[in-house]
C-alpha beads as a LAMMPS data file, in Angstrom:
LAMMPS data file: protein, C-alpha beads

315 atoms
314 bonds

1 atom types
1 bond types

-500.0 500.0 xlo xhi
-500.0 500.0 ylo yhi
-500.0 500.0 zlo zhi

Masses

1 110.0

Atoms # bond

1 1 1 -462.792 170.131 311.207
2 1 1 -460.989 167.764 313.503
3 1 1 -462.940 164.233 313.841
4 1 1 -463.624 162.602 317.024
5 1 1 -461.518 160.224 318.310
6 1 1 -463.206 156.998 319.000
7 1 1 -464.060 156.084 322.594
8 1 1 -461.834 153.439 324.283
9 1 1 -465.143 151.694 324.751
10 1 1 -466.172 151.598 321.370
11 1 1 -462.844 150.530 320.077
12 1 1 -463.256 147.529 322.984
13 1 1 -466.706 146.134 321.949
14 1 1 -466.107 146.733 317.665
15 1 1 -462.315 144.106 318.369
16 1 1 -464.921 141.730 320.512
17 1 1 -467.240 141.189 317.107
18 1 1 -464.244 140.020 315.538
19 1 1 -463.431 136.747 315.658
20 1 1 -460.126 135.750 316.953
21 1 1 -458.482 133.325 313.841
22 1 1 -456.724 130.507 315.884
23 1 1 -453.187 130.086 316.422
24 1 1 -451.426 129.499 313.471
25 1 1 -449.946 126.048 314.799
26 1 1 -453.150 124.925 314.762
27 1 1 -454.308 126.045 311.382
28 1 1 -451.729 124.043 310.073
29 1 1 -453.288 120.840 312.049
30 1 1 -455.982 121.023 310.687
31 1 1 -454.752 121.535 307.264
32 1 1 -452.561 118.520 307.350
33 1 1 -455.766 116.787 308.769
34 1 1 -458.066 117.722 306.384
35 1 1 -455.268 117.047 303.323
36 1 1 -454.488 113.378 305.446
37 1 1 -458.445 112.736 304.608
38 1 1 -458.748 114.102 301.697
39 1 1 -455.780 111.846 300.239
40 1 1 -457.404 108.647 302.163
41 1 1 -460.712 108.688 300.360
42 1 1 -459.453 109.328 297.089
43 1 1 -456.884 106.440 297.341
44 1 1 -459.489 104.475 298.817
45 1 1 -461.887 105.460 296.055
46 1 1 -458.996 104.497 294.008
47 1 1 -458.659 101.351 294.851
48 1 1 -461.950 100.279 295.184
49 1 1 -462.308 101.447 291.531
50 1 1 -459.172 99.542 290.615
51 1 1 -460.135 96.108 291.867
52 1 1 -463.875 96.542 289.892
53 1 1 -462.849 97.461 286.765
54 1 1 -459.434 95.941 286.570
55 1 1 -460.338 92.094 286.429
56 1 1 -463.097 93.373 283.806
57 1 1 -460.894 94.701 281.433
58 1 1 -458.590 91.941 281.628
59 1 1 -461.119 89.205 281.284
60 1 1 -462.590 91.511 277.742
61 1 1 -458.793 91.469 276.482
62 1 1 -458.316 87.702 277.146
63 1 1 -461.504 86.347 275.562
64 1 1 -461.223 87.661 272.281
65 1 1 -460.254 90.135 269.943
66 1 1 -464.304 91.177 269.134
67 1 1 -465.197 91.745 272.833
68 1 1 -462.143 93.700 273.456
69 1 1 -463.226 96.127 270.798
70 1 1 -467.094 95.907 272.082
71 1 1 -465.802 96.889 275.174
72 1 1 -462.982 99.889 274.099
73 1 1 -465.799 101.511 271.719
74 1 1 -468.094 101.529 274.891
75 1 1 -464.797 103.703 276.262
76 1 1 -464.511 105.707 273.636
77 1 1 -468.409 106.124 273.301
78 1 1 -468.087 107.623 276.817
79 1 1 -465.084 109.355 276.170
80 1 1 -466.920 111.475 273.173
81 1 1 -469.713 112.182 275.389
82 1 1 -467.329 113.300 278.067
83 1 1 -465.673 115.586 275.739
84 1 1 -468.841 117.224 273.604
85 1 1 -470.417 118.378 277.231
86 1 1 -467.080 119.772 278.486
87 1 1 -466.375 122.072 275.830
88 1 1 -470.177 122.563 275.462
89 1 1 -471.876 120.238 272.758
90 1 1 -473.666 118.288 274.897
91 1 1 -477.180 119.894 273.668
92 1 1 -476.923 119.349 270.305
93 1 1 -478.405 116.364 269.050
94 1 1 -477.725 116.369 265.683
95 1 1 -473.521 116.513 266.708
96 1 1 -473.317 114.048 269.532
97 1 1 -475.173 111.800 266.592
98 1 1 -472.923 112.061 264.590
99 1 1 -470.121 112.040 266.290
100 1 1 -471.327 108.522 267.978
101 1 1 -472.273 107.236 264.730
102 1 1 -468.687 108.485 263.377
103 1 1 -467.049 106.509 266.170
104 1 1 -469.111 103.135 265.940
105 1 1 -468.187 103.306 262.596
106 1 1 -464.295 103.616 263.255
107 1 1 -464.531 100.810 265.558
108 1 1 -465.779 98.498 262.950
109 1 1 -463.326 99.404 260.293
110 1 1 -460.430 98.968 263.175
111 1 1 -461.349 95.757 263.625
112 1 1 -461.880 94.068 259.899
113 1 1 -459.783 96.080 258.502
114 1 1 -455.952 97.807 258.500
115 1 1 -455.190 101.035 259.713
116 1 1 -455.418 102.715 256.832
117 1 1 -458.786 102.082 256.512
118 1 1 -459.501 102.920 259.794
119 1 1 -457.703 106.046 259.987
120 1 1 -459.756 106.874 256.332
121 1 1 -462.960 106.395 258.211
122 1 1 -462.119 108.806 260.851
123 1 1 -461.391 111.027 258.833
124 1 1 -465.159 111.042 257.278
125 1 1 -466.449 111.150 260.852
126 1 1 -464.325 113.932 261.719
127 1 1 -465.049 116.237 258.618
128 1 1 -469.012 114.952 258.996
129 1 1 -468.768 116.428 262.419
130 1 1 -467.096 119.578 261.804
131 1 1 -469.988 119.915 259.012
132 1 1 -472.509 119.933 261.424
133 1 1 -470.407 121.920 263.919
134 1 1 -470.323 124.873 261.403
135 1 1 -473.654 125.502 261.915
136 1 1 -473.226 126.260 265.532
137 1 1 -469.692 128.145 265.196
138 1 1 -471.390 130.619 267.458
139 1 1 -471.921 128.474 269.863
140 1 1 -469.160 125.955 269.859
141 1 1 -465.708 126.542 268.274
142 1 1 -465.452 123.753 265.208
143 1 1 -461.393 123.163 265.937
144 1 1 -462.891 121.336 269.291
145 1 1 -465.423 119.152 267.954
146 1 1 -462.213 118.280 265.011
147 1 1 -459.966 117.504 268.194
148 1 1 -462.110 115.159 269.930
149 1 1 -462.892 113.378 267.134
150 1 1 -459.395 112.757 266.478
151 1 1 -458.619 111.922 270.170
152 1 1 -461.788 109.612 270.275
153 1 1 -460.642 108.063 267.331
154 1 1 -457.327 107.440 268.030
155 1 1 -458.370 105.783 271.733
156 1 1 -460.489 103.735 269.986
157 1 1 -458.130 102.185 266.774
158 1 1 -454.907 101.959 269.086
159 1 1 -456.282 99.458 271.291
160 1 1 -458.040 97.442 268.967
161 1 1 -454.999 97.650 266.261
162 1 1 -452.622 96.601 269.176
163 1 1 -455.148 93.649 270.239
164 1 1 -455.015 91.543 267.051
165 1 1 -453.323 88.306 267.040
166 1 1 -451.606 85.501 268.864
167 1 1 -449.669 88.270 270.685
168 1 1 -452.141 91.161 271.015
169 1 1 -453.070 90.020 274.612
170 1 1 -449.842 90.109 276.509
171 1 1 -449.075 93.063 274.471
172 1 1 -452.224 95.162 275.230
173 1 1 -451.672 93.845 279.071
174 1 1 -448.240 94.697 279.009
175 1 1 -449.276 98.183 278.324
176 1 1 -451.979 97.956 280.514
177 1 1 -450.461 97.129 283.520
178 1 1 -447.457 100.045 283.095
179 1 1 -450.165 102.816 282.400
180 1 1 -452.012 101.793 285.583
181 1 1 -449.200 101.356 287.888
182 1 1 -447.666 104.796 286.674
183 1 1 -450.479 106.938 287.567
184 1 1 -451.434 104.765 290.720
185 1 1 -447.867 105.198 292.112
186 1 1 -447.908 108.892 290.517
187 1 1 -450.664 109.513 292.585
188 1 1 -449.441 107.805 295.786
189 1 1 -445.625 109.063 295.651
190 1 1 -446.567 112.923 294.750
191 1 1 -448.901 112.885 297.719
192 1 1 -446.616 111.479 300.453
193 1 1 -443.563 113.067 299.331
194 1 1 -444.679 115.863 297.782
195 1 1 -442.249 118.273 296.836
196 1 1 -441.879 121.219 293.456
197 1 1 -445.112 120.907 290.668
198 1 1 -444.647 119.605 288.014
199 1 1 -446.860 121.854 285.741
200 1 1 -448.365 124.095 288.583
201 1 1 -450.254 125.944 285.719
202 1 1 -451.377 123.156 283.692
203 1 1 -452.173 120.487 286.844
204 1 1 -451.307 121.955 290.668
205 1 1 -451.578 119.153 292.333
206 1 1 -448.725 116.733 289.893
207 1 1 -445.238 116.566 291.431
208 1 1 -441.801 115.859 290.139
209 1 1 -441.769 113.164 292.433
210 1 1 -445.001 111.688 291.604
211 1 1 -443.947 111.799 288.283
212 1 1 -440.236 109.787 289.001
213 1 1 -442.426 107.787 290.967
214 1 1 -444.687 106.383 288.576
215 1 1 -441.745 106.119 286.217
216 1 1 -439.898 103.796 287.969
217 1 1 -442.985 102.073 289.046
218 1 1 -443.872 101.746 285.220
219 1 1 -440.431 100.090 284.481
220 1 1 -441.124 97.619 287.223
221 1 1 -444.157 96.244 286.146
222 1 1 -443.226 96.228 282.413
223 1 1 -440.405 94.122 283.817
224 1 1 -442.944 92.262 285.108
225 1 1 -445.174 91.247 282.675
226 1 1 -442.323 91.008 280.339
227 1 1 -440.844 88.096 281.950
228 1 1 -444.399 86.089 281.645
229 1 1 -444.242 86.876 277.842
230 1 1 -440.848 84.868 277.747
231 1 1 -438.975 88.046 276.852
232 1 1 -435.637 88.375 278.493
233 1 1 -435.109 91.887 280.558
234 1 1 -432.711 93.956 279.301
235 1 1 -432.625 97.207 277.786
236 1 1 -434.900 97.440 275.479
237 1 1 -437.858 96.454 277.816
238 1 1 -436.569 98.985 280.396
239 1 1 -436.353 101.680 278.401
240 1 1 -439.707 100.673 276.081
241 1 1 -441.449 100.261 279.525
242 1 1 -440.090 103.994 280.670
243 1 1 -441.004 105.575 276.936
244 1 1 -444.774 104.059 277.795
245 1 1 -444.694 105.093 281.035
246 1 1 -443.880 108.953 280.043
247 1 1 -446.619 108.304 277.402
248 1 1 -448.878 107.529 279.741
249 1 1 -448.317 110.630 282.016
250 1 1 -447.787 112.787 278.991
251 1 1 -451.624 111.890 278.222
252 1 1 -452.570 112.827 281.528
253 1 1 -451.326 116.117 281.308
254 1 1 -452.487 116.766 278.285
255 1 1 -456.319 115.704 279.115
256 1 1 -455.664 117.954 282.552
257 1 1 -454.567 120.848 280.321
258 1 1 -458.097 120.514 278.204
259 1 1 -459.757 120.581 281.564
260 1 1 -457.929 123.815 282.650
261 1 1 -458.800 125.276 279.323
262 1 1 -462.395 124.941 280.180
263 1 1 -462.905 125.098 283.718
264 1 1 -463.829 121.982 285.015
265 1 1 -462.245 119.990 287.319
266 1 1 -463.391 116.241 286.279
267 1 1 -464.358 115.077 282.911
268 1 1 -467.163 113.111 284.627
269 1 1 -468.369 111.245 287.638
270 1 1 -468.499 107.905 286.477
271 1 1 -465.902 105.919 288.266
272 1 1 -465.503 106.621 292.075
273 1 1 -462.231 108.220 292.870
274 1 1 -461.523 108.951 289.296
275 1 1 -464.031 111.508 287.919
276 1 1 -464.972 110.661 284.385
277 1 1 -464.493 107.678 281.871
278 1 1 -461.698 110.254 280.103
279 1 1 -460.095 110.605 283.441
280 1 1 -459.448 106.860 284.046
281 1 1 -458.056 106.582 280.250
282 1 1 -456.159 109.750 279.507
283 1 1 -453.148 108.593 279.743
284 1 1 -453.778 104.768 278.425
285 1 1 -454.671 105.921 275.437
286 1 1 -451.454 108.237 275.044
287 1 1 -449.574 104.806 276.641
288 1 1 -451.580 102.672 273.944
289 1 1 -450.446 104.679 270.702
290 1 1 -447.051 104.522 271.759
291 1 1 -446.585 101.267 271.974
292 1 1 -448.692 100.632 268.857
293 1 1 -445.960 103.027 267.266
294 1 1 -442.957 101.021 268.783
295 1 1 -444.362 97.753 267.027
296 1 1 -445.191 98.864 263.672
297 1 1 -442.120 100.202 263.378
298 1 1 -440.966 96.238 263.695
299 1 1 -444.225 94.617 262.434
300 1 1 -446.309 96.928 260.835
301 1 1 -449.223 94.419 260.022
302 1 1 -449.031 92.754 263.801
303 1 1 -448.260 95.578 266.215
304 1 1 -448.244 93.348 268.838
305 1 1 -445.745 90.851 267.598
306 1 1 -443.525 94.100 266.678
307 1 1 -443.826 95.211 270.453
308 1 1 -442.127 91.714 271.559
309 1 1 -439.852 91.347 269.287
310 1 1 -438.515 94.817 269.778
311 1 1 -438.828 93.701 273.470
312 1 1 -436.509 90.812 272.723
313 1 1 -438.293 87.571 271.758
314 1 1 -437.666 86.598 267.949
315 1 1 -440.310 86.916 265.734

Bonds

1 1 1 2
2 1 2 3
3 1 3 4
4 1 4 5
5 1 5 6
6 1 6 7
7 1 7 8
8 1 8 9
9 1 9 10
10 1 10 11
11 1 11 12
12 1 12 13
13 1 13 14
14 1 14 15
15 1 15 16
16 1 16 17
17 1 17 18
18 1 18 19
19 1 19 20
20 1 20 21
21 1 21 22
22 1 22 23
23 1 23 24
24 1 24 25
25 1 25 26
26 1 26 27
27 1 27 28
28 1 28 29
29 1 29 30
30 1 30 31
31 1 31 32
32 1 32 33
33 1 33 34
34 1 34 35
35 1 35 36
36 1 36 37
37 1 37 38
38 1 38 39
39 1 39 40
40 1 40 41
41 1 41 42
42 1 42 43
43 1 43 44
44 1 44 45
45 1 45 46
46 1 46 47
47 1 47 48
48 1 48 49
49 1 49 50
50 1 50 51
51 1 51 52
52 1 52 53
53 1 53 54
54 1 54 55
55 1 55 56
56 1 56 57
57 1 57 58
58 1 58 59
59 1 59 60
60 1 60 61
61 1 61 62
62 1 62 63
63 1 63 64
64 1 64 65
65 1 65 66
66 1 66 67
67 1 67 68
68 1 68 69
69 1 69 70
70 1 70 71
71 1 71 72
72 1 72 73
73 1 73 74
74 1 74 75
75 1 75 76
76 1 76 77
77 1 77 78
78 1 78 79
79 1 79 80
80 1 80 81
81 1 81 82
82 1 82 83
83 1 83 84
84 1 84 85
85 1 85 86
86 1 86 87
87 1 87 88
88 1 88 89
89 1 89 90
90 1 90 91
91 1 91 92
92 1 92 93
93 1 93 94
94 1 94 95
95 1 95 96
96 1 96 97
97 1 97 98
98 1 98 99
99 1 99 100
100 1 100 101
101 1 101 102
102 1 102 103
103 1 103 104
104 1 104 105
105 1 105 106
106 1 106 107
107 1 107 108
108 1 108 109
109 1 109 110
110 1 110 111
111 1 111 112
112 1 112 113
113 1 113 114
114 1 114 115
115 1 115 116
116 1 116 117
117 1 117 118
118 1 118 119
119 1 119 120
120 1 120 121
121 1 121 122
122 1 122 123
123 1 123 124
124 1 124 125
125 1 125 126
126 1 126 127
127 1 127 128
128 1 128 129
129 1 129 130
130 1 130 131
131 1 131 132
132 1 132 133
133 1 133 134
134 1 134 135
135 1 135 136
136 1 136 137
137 1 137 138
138 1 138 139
139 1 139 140
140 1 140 141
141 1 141 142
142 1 142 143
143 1 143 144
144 1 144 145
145 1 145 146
146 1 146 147
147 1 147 148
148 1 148 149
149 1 149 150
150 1 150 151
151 1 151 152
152 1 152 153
153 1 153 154
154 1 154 155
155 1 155 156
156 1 156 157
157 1 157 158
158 1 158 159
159 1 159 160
160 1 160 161
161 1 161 162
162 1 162 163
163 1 163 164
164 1 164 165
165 1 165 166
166 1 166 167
167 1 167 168
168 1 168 169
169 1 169 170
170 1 170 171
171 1 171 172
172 1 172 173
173 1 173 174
174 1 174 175
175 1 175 176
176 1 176 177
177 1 177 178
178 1 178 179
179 1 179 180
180 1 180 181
181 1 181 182
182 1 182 183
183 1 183 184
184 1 184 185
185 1 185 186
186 1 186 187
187 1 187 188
188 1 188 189
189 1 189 190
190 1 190 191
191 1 191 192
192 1 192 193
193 1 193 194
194 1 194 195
195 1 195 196
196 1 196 197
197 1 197 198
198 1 198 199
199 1 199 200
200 1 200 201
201 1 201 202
202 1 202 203
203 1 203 204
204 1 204 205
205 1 205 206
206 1 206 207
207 1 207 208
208 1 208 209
209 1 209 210
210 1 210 211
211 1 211 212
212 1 212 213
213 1 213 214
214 1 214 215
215 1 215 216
216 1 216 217
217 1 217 218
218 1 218 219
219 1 219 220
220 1 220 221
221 1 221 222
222 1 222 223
223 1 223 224
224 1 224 225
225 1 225 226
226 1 226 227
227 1 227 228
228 1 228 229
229 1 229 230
230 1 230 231
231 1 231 232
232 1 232 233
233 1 233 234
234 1 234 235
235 1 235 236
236 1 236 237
237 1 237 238
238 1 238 239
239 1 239 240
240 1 240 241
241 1 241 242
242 1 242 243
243 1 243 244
244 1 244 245
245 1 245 246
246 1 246 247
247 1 247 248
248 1 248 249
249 1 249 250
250 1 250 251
251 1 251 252
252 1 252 253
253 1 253 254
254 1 254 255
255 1 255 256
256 1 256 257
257 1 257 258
258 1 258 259
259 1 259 260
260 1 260 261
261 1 261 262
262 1 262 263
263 1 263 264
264 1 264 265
265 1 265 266
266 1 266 267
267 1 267 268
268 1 268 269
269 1 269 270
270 1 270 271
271 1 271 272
272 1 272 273
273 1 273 274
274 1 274 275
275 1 275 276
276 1 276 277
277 1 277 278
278 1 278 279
279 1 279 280
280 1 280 281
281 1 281 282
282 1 282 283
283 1 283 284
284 1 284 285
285 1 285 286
286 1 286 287
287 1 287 288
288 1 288 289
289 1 289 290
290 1 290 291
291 1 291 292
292 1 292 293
293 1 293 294
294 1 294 295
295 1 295 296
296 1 296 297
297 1 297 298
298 1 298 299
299 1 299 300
300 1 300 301
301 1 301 302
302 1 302 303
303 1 303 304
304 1 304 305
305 1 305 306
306 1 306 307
307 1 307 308
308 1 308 309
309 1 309 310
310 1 310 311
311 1 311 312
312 1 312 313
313 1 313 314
314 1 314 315
């Protein structure tokens, strides 16, 4: 049986209910409009963010070393909660307990005591955690409540390790200051240049040239705020302030890959521009443990005095 040809008419009217897609020129337009905007708000967002919180975590670091650690267990208190409702822990009670309690208690031992008490304590947490974990293995996968214990622990020890003493101040602002301005200028360079991904399957939006941007903007500032310690550049500062820098975008991928792994986009909505708590301090902390590593291998009771004299400046 042949079949009937459509009409010319009915071929006419069925191409009129189909709307016409615009020129492709001006599909483009309005992409590179609507990318212009997005990338305005979020810097501005940014920013914004930046001058808040910025001045408040400097004035915590320069009072004194108890405040500081008041104020980096209130990070990493927000960090854990952050992390037990992405990978889906957020219900249970009896865990995010726990794994609070775990942390408060880490904090504490950072502070009056050495690392290796610290590091002992989160250990207890983390196996106290992964004991009450167990009993929701069908639920939640145990190996993720043992990593974010670990994480949380280690952003909350670093810092407070790296804050104690005469020098812990410029050291934790040295730090600081190259973290920020490598994922600010990371940001700002791999949207305006743009250019091949970096990880495209880890992080799409990261660019080589964000990342060489934030680099170099890394070494700058760690230039910087070396020269107000009284520590004469040279190469040691350049290339400490480029290992840190690395660090710190090393930490960002790393949180970004977690994210990937379970489908979500931000850790949080906390901070504007920013997403979550673990968002803003992903790569700090990896920045942080660094450094705490480059001065203990110099100083291992005063990381901090370790940093600077590696930097330079004689013990």
């Amino acid at each position: 049986m042949i079949p009937r040809r459509r009409s010319v008419k009915a071929t006419a009217n069925a191409n009129e209910s189909v709307p016409r897609r615009p020129p492709s020129r001006i599909r483009e337009r309005v992409k590179r409009l609507r990318e212009r905007f997005v990338f305005q708000r979020e810097l501005r967002l940014r920013l914004i963010s930046a001058v808040v919180l910025i001045p408040v975590v400097i004035l915590c670091t320069w009072f004194d070393e108890v405040t500081f650690a008041a104020l980096v267990l209130l990070a990493g208190l927000l960090v854990m909660f952050e992390w037990f409702r992405m990978i889906g822990a957020g219900r249970l009670k009896l865990l995010t307990g726990v794994g609070y309690a775990g942390i408060a208690a880490v904090s504490v031992a950072a502070l009056v005591g050495s690392v290796l008490v610290s590091a002992a304590t989160l250990a207890a947490a983390t196996l106290a955690a992964m004991a009450v974990a167990s009993r929701h293995r069908f639920d939640i996968a145990v190996r993720w409540v043992m990593i974010g214990m670990i994480y949380t622990g280690i952003a909350v020890i670093a810092p407070i390790e790296l804050r104690k003493g005469d020098d812990g101040f410029g050291a934790v602002v040295f730090v600081l200051l190259i973290a920020w301005a490598t994922d600010i200028f990371a940001f700002f360079v791999g949207r305006k240049i743009g250019g091949p991904r970096l990880w495209r399957r880890v992080s799409p939006s990261k660019t080589w040239s964000g990342a060489i941007g934030g680099l170099v903007a890394g070494v700058i500032f760690g230039a910087i705020v070396a020269a107000f310690l009284n520590v004469p550049l040279g190469l040691a500062t350049i290339l400490a302030s480029a290992l840190i820098a690395v660090a710190a975008e090393g930490g960002d991928l790393l949180e970004s890959a977690a994210k990937r792994r379970f489908a979500v986009k931000d850790a949080g909505t906390l901070i504007p521009g920013h997403g979550g708590v673990m968002d803003r301090v992903d790569g700090v902390i990896a920045a942080v443990l660094v450094t705490v590593l480059l001065g203990s291998s110099v100083s291992g009771e005063m990381p901090a005095s370790g940093l600077l004299a590696l930097l330079g400046r004689p013990l």
